[in-house]
N, C-alpha and C positions, 0 to 999 in steps of 0.2 A: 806777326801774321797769324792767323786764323783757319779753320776749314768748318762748316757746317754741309752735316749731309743727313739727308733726309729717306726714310723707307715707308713703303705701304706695310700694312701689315702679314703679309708674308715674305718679309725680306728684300724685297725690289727697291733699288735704290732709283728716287725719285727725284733727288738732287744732289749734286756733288760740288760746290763751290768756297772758292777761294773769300776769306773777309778783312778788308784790311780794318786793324783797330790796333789801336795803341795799348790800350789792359783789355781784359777782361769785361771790366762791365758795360764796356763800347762795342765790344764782341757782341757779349750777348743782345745789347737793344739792336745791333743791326741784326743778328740773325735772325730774331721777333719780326725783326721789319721786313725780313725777306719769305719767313713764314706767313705772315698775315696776307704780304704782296702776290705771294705763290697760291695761297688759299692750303696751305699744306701744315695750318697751325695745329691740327687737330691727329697726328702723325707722328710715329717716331723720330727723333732725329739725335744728335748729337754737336756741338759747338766743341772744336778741341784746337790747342793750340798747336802750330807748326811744329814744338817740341815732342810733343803725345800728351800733353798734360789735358785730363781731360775738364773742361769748364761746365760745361750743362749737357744733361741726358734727360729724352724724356723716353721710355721705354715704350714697348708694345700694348704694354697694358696700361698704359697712361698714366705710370709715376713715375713723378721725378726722381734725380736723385737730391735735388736741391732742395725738394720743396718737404714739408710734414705733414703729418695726417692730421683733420682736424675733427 
């Protein structure tokens, strides 16, 4: 099990839900899917698993921790 939650950029959480997925990268395409769905793609959020382990972040200033600069 999963959680992705989502803030404006002063800290207001914008969404807070449960994602069911089996790994990780089932995680993430549903959280993509719920961000696109929301319109809240462009936003911080975080995807973490039920354990704390954390899987995607994108921060306030709009880097990931996943992704590299090009």
């Amino acid at each position: 099990m999963y959680h992705i939650t989502v803030y404006d950029n002063e800290g207001k959480k914008l969404l807070d839900e449960p994602i069911k997925a089996a790994d990780d990268q089932t995680a993430k395409a549903k959280g993509h899917e719920l961000l696109q769905e929301k319109e809240y793609a462009s936003y911080p959020f975080r995807i973490l698993h039920t354990s704390g382990r954390l899987v995607e972040f994108l921060s306030h200033k709009g880097k990931s921790a996943k992704s590299t600069s090009a």
